[in-house]
VOPAGU-2260 file (C-alpha; in pm, 1 decimal, decimal comma):
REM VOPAGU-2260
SITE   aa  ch    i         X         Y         Z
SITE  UNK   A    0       0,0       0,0       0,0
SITE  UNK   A    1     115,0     345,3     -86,7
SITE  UNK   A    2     164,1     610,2     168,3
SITE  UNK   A    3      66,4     896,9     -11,5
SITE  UNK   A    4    -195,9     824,6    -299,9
SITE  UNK   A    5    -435,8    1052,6    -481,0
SITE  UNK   A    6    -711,6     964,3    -705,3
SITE  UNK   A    7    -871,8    1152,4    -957,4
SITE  UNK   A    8    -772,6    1509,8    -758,7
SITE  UNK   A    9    -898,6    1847,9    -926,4
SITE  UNK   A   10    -938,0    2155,6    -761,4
SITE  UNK   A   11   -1113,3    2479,6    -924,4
SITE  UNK   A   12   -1069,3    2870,6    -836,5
SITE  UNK   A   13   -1368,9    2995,6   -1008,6
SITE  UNK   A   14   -1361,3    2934,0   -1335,9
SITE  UNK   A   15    -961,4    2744,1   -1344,8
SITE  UNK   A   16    -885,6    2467,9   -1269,7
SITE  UNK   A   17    -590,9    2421,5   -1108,5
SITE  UNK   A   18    -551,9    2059,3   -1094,0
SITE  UNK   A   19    -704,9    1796,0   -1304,4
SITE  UNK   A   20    -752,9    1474,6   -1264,0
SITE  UNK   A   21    -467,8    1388,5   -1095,2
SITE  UNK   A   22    -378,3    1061,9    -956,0
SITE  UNK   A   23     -44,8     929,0    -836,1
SITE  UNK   A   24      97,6     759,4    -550,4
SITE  UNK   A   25     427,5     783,7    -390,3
SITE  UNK   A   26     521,8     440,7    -186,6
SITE  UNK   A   27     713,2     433,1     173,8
SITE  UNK   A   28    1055,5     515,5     132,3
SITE  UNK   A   29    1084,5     691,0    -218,5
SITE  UNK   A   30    1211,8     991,6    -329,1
SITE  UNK   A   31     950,2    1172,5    -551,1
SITE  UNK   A   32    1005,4    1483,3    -771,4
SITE  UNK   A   33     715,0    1674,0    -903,5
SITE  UNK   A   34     812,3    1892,1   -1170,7
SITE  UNK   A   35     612,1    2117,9   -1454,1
SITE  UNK   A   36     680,5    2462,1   -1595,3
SITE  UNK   A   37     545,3    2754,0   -1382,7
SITE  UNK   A   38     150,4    2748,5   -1342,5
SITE  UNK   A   39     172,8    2376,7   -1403,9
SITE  UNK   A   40     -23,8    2319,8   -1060,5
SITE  UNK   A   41     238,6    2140,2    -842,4
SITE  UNK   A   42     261,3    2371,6    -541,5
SITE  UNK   A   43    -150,5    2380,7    -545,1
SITE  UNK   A   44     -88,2    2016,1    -517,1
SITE  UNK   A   45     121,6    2085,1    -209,5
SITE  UNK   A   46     -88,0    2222,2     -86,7
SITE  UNK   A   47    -363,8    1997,7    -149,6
SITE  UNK   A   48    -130,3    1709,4      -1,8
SITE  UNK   A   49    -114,2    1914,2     329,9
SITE  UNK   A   50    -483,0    2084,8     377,6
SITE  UNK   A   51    -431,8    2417,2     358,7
SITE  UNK   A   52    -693,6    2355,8      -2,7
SITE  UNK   A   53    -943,6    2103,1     -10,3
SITE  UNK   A   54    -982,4    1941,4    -384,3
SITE  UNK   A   55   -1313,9    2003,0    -605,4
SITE  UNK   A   56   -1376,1    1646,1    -652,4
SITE  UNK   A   57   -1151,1    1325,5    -535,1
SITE  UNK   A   58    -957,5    1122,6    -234,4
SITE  UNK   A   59    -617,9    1178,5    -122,5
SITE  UNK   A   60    -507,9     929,3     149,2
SITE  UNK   A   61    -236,2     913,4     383,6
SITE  UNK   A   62    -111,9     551,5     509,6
SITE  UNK   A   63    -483,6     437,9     404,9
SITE  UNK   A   64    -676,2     739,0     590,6
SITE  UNK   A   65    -869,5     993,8     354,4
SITE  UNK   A   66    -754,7    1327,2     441,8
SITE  UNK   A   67    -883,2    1518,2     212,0
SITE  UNK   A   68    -993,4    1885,6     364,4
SITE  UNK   A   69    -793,1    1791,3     702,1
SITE  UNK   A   70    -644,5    2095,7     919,1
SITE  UNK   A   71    -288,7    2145,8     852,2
SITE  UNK   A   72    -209,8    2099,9    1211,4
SITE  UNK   A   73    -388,8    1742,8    1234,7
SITE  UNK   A   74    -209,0    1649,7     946,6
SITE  UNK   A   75      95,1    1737,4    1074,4
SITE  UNK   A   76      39,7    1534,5    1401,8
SITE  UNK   A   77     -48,2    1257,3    1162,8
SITE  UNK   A   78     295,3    1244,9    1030,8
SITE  UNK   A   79     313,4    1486,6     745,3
SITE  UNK   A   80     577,9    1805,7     732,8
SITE  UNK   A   81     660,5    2050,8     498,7
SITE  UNK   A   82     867,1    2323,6     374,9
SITE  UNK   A   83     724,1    2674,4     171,5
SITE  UNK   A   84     878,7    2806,8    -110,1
SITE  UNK   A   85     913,6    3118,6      44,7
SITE  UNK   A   86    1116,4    3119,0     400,6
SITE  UNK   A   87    1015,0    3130,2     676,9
SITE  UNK   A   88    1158,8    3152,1     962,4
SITE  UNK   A   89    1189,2    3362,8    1293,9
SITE  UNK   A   90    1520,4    3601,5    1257,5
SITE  UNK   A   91    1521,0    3710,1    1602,7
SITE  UNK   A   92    1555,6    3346,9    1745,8
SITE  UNK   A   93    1827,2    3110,8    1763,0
SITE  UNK   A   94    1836,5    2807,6    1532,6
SITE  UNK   A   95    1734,1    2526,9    1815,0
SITE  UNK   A   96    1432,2    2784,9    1945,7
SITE  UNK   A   97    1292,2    2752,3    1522,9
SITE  UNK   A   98    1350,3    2349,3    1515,5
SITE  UNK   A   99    1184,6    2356,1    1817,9
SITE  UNK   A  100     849,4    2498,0    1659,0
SITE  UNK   A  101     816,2    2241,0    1488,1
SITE  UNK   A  102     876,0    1952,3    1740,1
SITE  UNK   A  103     615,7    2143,9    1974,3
SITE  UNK   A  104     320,4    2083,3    1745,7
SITE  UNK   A  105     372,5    1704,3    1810,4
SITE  UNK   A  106     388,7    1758,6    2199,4
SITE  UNK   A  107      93,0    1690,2    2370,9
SITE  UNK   A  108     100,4    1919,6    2675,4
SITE  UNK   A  109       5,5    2296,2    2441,3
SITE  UNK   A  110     -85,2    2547,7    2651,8
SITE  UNK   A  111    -112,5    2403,9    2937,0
SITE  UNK   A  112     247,2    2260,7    2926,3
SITE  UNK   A  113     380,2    2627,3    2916,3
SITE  UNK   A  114     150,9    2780,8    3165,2
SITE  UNK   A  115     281,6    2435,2    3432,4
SITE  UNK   A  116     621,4    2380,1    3288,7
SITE  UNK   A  117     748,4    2259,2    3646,7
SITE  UNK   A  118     522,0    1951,3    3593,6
SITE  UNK   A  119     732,7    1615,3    3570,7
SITE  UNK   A  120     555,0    1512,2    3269,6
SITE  UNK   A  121     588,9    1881,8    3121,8
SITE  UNK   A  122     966,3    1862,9    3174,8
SITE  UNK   A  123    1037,9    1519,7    3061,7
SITE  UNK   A  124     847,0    1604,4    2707,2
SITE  UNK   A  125    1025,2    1919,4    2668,8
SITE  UNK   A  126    1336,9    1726,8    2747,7
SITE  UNK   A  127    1260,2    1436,3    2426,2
SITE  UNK   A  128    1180,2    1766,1    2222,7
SITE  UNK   A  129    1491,6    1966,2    2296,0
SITE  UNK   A  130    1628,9    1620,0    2182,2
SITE  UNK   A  131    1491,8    1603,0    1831,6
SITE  UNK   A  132    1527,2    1918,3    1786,2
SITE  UNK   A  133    1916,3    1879,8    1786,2
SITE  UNK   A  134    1898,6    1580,0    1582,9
SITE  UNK   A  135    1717,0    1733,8    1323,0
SITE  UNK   A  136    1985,0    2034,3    1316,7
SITE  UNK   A  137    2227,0    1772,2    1291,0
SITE  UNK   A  138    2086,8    1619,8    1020,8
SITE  UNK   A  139    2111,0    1931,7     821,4
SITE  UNK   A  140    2501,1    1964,9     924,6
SITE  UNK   A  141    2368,9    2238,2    1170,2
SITE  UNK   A  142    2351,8    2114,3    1522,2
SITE  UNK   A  143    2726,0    2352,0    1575,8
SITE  UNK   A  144    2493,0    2663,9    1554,6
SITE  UNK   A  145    2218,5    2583,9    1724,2
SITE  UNK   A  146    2234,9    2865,8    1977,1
SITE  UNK   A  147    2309,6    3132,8    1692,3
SITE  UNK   A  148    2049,1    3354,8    1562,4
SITE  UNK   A  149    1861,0    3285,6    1232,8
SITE  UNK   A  150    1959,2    3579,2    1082,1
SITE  UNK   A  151    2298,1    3506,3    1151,0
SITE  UNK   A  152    2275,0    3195,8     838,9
SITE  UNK   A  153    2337,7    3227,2     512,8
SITE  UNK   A  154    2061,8    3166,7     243,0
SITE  UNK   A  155    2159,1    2781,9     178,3
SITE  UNK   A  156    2204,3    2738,9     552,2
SITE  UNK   A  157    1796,8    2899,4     588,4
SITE  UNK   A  158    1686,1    2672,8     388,2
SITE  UNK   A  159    1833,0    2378,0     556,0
SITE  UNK   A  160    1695,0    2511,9     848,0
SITE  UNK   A  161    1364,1    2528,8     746,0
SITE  UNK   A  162    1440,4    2131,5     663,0
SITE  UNK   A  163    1547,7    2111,6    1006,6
SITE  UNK   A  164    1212,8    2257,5    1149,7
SITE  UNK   A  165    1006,1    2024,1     950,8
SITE  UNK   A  166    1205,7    1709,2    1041,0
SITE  UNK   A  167    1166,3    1852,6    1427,0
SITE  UNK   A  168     766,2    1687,6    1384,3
SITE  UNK   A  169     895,5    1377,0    1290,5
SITE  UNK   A  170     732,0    1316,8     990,9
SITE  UNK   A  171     647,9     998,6     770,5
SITE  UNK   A  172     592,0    1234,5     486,5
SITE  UNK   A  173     820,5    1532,9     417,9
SITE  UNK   A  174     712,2    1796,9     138,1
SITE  UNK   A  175    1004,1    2012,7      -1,1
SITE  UNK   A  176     894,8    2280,2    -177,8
SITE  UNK   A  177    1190,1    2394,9    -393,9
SITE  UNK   A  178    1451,9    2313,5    -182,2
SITE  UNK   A  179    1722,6    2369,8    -375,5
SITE  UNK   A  180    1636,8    2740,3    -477,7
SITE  UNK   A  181    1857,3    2998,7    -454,3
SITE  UNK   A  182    2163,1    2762,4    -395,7
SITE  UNK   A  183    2528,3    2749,1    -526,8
SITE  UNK   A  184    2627,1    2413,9    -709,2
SITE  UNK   A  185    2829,6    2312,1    -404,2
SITE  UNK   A  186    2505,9    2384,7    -165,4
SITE  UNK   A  187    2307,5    2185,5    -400,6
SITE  UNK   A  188    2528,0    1882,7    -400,8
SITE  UNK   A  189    2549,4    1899,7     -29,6
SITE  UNK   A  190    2158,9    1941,1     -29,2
SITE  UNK   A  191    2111,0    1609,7    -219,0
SITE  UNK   A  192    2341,5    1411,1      64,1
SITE  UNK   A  193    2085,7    1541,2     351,8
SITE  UNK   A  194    1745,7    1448,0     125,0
SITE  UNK   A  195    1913,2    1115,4      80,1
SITE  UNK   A  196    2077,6    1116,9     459,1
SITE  UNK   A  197    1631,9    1198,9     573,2
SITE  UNK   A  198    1550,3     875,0     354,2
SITE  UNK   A  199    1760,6     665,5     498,5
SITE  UNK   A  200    1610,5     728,7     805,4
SITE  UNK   A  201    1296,1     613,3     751,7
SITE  UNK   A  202    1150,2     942,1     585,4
SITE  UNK   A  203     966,5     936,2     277,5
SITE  UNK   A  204    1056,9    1289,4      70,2
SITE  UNK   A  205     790,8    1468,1    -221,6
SITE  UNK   A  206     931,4    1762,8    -353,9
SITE  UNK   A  207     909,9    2015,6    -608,3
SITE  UNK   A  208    1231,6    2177,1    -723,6
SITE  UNK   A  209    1307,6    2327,4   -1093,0
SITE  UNK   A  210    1670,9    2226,4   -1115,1
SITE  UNK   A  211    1653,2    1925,9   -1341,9
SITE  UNK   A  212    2012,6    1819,0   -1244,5
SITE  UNK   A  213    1925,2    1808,4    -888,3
SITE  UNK   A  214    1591,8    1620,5    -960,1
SITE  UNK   A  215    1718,1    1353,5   -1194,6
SITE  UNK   A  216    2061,5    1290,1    -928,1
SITE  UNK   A  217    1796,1    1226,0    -631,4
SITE  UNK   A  218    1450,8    1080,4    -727,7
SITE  UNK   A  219    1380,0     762,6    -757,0
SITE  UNK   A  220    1089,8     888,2    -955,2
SITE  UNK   A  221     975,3    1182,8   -1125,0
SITE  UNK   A  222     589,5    1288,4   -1195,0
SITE  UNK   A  223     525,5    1561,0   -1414,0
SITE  UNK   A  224     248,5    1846,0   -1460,8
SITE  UNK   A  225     154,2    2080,7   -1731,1
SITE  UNK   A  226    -159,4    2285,7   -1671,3
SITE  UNK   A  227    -289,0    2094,2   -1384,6
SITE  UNK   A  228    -269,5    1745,1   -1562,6
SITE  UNK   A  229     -40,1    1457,5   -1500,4
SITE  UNK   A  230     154,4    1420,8   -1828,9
SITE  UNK   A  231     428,4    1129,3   -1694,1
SITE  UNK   A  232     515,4     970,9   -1433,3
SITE  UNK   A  233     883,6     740,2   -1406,8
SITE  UNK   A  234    1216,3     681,9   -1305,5
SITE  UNK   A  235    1438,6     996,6   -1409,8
SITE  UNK   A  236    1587,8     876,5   -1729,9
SITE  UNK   A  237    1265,7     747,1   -1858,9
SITE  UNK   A  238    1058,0    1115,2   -1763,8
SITE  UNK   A  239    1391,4    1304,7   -1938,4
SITE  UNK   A  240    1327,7    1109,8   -2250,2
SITE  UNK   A  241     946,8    1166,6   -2267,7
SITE  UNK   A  242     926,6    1339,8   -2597,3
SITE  UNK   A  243     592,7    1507,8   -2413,2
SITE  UNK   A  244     822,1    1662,2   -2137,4
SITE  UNK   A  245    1047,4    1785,6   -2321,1
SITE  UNK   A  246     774,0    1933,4   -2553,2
SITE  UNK   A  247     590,0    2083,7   -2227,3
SITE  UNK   A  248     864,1    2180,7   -2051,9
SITE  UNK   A  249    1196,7    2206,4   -2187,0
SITE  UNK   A  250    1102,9    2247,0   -2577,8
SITE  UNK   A  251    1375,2    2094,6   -2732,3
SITE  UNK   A  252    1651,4    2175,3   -2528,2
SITE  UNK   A  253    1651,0    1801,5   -2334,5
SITE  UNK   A  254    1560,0    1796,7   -1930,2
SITE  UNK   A  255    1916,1    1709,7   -1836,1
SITE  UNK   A  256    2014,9    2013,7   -1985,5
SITE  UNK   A  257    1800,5    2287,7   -1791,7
């Protein structure tokens, strides 16, 4: 059974429609790339995936479960994390004080556990998420700077710890949206050793990136959109050869070479 699996997803604004149709599935322990030219519809399936829309018309299920039109904080207890396109982060605060707003939406204490935080049970929670909060850092090569301020990073470094963040909730699912963006070659190599570092720990990884050379070095699979419909779905070299990708998206310049 798949992890992740849509069927038949379309969501309208109006009179667009975003997404059409879509079905795919993305099995436990994969790397999956969804790629498209701009407006293609993949971060409105991001956000589908993670509740902030619900779709038009069909199911999207998560380990079996529909969730479909769930709260993006349920789904996030469920076991699914994400990244935004956009950063965002808190400048002000240190890196371990961000990681660890993530790994406090899985707590179960809330309010209550900062209003009593001399409680036993309080303390020994906020002792296993100080814990995975440095792991995560030090998954993303930062757990060094964990008590320097987010503004102090550098733009690669921000994005990893956004990663960081979202790996604090201890996902099943993680959703990277364009993690790679704004990175040097070197950041970018160094970037495909964590994804792959976050799989081997048990961490299934959906992303959306537009460099092709990252995509094709670290998916085991590749589904692709143009205008809100699924035109192919396959292991890297088979998706680069698709003479309708490289008609949709790359014209005739050849995915590996964009």
């Amino acid at each position: 059974m798949s992890l992740l699996s849509l069927e038949q997803v379309t969501i309208r604004f109006g009179g667009l429609t975003a997404v059409a149709g879509v079905s795919l599935a993305v099995a436990e322990g994969e790397i999956v790339a969804l790629i498209g030219p701009n407006g293609a519809g993949k971060s409105t399936l991001f956000n589908l995936v993670t509740g902030i829309y619900r779709p038009t018309s069909g199911t999207i299920r998560f380990d079996g479960a529909e969730i479909a039109g769930s709260p993006p904080h349920r789904l996030a207890r469920a076991g699914i994390a994400r990244t935004f396109q956009n950063i965002r982060l808190f400048p002000g605060q240190n890196l371990l004080q961000n990681t660890l707003t993530g790994a406090h939406t899985r707590g179960s204490w809330g309010l209550a556990g900062a209003i009593l935080p001399f409680l036993p049970a309080v303390r020994r929670e906020e002792g296993l998420l100080l814990e995975q909060a440095m792991h995560s850092l030090g998954v993303v090569g930062l757990a060094t700077k964990a008590f320097e301020p987010a503004a102090s990073l550098s733009y690669g470094e921000q994005r990893r710890l956004e990663i960081a963040r979202a790996l604090a909730l201890s996902p099943r699912l993680l959703l990277l949206d364009e993690p790679a963006a704004g990175m040097n070659p070197q950041e970018k190599q160094s970037l495909g050793e964590t994804v792959r570092e976050i799989r081997a720990q048990g961490v299934t990884v959906l992303l959306v990136e537009h460099d092709m050379r990252f995509v094709m070095g670290i998916s085991d699979r590749v589904v692709v959109l143009d205008h809100g419909v699924k035109i192919a779905d396959g292991r890297p070299g088979e998706v680069r050869d698709n003479p309708a990708v490289i008609e949709a998206y790359l014209g005739h310049r050849g995915v590996g070479h964009a």
